[in-house]
Backbone as a ProteinNet text record, in pm:
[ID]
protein_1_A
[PRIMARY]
XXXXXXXXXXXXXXXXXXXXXXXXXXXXXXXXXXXXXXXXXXXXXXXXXXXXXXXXXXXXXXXXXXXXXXXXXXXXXXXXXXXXXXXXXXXXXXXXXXXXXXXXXXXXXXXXXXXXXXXXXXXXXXXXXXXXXXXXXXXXXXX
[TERTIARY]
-3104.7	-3015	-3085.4	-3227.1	-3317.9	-3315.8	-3353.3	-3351.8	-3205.3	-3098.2	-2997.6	-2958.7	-2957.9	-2958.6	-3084.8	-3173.3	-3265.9	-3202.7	-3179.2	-3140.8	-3003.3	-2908.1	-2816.5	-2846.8	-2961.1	-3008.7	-3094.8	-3149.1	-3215.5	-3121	-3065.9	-2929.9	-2879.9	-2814.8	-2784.3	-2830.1	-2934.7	-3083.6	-3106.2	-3103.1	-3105.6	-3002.1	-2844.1	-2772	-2753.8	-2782.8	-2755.1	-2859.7	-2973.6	-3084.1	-3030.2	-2994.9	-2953.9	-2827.4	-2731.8	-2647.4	-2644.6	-2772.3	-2811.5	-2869.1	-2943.5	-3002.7	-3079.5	-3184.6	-3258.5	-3225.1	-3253.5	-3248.5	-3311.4	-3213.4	-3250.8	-3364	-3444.3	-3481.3	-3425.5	-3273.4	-3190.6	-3090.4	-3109.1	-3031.7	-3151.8	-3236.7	-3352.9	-3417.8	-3408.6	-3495.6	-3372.5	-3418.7	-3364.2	-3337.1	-3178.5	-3097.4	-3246.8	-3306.6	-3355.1	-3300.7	-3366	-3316.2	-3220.4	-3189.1	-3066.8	-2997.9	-2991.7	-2921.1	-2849.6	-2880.4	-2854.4	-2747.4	-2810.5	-2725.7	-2635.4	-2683.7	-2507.8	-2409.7	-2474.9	-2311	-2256.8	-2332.1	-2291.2	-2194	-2243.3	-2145.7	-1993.3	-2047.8	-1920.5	-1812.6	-1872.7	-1777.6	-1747	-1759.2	-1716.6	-1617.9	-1686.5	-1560.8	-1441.9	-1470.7	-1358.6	-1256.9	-1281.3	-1240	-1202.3	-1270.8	-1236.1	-1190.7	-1195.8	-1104.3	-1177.4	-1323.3	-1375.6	-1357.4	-1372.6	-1358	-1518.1	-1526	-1609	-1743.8	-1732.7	-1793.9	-1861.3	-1776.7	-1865.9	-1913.3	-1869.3	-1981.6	-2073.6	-2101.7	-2231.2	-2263.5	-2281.8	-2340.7	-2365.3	-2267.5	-2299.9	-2382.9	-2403.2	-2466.9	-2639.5	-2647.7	-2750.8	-2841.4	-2731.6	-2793.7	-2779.1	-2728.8	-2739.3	-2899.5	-2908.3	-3049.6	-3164.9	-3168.8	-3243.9	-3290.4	-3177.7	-3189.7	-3259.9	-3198.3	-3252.9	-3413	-3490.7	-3608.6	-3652.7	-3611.8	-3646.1	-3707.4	-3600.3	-3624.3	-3709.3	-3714.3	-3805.5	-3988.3	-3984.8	-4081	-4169.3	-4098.1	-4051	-4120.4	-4013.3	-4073.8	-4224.5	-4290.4	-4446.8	-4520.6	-4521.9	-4572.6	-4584.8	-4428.6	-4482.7	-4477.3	-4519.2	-4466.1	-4565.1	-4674.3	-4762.3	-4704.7	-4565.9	-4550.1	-4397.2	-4343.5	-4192.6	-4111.9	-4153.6	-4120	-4091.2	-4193.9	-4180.6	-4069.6	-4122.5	-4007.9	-3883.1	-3817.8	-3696.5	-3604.9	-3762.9	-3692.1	-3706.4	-3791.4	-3719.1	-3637.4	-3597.4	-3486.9	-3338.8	-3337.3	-3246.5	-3216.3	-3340.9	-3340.7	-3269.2	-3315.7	-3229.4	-3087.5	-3086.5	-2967.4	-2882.9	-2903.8	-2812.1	-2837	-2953.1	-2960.3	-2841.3	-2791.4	-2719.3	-2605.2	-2586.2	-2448.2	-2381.7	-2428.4	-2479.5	-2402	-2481.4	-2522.2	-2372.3	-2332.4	-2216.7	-2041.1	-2092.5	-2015.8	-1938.7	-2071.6	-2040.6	-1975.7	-1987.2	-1947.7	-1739.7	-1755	-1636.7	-1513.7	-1348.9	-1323	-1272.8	-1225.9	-1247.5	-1143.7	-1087.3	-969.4	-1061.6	-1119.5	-1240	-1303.2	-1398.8	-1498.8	-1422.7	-1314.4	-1258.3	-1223.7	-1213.6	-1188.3	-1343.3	-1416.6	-1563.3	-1654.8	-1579.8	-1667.3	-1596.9	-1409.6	-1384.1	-1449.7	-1451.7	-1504.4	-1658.5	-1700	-1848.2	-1882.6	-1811	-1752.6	-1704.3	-1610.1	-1593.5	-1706.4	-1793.2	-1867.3	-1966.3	-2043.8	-2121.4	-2068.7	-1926.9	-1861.1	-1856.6	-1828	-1722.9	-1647.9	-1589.3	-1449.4	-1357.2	-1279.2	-1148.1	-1131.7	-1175.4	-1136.3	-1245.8	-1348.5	-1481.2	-1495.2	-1430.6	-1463.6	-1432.9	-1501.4	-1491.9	-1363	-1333.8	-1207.7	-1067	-1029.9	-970	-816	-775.2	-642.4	-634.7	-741.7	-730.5	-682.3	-744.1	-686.9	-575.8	-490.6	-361.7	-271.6	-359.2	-253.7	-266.2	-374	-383.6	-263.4	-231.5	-159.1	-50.4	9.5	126.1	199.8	105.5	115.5	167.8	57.3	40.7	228.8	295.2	382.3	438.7	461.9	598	602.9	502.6	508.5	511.6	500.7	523.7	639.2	721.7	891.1	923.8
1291.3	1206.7	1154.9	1102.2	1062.4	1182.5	1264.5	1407.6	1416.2	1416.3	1417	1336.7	1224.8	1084.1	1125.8	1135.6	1119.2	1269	1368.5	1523.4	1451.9	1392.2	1357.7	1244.4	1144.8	1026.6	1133.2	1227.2	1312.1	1408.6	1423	1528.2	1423.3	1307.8	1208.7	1183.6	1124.1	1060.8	1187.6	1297.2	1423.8	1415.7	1414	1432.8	1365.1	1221.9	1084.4	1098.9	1169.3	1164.6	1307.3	1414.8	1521.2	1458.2	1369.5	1326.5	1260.7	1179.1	1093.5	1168.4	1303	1389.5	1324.6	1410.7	1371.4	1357.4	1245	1218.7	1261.3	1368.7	1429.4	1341.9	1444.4	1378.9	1272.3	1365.9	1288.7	1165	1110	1011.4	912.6	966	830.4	756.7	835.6	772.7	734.9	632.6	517.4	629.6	609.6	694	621.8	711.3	726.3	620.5	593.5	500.7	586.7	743.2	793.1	811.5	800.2	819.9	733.8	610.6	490.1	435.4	461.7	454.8	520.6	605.2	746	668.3	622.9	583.3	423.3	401.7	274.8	285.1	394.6	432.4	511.9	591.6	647.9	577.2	442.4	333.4	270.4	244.9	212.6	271.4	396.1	481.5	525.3	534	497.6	386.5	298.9	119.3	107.6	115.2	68.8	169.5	291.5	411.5	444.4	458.4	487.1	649.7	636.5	770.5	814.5	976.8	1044.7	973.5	900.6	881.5	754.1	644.4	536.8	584.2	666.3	695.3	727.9	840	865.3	703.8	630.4	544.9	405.2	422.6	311.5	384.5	511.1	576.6	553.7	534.6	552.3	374.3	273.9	120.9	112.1	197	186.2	221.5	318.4	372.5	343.1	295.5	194.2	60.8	5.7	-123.7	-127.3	8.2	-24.2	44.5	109.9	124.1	-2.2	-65.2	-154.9	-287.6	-243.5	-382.2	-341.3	-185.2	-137.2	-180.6	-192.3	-179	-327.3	-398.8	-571.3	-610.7	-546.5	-576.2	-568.2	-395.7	-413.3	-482.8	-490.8	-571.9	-694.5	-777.2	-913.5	-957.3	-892.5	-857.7	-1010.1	-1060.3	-1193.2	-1304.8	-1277.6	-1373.2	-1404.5	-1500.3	-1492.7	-1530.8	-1666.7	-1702.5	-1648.2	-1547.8	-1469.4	-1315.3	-1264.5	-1164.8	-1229.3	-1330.4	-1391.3	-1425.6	-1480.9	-1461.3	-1320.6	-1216.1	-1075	-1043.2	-1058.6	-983.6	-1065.3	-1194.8	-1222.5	-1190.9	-1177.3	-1124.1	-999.3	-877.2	-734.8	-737.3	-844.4	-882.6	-906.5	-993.6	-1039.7	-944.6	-826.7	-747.1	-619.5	-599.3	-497.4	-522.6	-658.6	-718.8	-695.2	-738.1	-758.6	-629.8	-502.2	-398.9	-324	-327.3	-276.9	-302	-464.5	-520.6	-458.1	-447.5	-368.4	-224.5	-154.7	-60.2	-67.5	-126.5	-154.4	-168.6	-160.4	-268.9	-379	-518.1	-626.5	-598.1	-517.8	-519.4	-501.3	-342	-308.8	-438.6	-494.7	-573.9	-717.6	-735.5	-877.1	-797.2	-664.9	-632.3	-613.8	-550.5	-558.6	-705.3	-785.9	-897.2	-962.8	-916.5	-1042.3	-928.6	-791.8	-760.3	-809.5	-782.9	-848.1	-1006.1	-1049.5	-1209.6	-1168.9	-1119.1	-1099.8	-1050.1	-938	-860.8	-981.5	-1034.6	-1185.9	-1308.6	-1292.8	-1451.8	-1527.3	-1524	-1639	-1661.1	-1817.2	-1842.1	-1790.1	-1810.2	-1710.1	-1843.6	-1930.3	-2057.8	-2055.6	-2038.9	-2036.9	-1949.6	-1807.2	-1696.4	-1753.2	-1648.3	-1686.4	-1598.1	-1533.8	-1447.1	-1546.2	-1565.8	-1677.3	-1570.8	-1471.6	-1392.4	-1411	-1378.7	-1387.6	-1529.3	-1631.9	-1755.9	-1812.7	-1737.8	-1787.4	-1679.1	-1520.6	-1463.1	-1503.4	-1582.5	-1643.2	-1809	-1842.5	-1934.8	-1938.8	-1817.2	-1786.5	-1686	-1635.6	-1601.4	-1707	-1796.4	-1895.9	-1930.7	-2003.2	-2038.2	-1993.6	-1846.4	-1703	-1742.6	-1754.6	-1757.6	-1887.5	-1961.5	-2092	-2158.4	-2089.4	-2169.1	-2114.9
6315.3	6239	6114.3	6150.6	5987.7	5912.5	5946.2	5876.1	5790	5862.8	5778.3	5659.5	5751.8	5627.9	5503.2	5559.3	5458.4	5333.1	5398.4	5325.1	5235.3	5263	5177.3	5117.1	5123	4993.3	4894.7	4938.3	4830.3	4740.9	4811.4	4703.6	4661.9	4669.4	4623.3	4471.6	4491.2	4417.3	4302.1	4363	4258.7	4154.5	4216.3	4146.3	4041.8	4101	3973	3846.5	3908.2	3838.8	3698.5	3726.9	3718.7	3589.5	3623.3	3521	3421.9	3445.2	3317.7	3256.9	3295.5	3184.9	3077	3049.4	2892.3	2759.3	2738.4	2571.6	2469.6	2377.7	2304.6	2177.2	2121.4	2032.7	1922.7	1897.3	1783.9	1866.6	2005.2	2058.3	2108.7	2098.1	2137.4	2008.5	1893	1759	1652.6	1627	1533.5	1385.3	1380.5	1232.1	1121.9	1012.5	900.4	824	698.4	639.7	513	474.6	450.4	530.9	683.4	730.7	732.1	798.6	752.1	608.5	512.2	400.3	363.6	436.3	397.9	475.2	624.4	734.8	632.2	556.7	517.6	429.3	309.4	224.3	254.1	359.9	431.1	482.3	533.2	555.2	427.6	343.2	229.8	138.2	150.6	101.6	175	278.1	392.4	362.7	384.1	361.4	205.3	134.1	4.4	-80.3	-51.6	-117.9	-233.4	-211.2	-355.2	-439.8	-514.8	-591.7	-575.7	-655.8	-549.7	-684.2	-797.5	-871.2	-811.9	-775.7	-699.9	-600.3	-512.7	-421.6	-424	-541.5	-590.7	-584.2	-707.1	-755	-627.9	-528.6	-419	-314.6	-300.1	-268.4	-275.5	-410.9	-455.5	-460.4	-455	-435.1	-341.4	-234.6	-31	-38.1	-30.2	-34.3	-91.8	-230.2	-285.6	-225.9	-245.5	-150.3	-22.8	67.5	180.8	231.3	57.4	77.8	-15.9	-74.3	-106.6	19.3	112.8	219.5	320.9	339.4	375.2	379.9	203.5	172.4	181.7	156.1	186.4	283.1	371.1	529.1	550	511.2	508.6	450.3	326.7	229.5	261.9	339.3	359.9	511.9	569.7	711.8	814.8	695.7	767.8	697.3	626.9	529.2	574.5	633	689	567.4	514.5	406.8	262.1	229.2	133.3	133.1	264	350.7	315.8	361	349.8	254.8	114.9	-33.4	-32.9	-65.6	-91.2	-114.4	70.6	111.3	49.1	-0.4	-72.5	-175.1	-243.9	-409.1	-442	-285.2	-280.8	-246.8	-167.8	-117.1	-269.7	-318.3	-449.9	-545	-569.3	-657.4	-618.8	-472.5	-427.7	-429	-429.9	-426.1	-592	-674.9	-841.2	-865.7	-819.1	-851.5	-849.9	-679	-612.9	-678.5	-735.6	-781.4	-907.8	-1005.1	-1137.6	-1061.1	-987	-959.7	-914.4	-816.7	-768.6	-861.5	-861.5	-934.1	-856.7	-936.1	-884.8	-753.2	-724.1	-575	-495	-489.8	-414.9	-414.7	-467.5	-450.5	-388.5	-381.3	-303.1	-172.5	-163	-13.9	59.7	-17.8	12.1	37.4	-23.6	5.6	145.3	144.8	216.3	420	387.3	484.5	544	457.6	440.7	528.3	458.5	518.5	658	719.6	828.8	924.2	873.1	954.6	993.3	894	955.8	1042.5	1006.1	1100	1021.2	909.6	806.9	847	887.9	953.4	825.6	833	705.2	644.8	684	588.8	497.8	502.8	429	350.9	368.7	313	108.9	68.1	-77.1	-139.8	-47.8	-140.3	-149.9	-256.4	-250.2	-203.4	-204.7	-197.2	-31.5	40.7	176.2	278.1	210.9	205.4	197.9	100	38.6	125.2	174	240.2	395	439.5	540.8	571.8	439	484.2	457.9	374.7	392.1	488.3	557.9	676.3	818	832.1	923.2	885.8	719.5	693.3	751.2	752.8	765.2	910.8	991.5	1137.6	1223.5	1207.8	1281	1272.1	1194.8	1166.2	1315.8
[MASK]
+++++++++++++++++++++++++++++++++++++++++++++++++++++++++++++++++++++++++++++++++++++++++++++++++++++++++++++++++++++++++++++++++++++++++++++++

């Protein structure tokens, strides 16, 4: 009877083991930093409907930027404080950057997403259109 029991916890134990299978090289290591910037832009152009000309060009301050912060990171990596301005400075240089690119529709849908993806309550957010369609909404619906 141990014999048995024990013969079906091992086929068992095999099988489960057998289904989780190995992780490929490309599912265990962290997306590149183009890789990275491409899925960013891809969502962008997705979402904000860019033409194939901003994509180039947001393309190209995804990737920048994010060897920029890259580089940041090493450079000040004993320095939290300094790391932190950096990464703001790239931060507002990408924003700046993206901005000139966009036009202003894009860039109020880009920001008010932006705002969402961090957890801006919608009252806080800076897009002032989202606000006004937030409370004429609330209006339309509470009668």
């Amino acid at each position: 009877m141990k014999k048995i029991l024990f013969a079906a916890l091992l086929i068992f134990a095999s099988a489960t083991a057998f289904a989780q299978g190995a992780k490929s090289p490309a599912q265990s290591a962290a997306p590149n930093l183009e890789q990275r910037a491409a899925a960013i832009t891809n969502s962008m152009v997705k979402h904000l409907r860019l033409t194939p000309d901003q994509a180039q060009k947001v393309a190209q301050v995804n990737l920048s930027s994010m060897q920029m912060a890259e580089e940041a990171k090493v450079k000040y990596k004993k320095n939290p404080k300094k790391l932190a301005a950096q990464m703001d400075i790239i931060s507002e240089t990408r924003l700046s950057l993206i901005k000139d690119i966009l036009t202003p529709f894009q860039f109020s849908q880009y920001q008010q997403r932006r705002e969402e993806k961090m957890g801006v309550p919608k009252e806080m957010q800076s897009n002032p259109a989202s606000r006004q369609q937030g409370s004429s909404y609330n209006e339309q619906y509470s009668n």
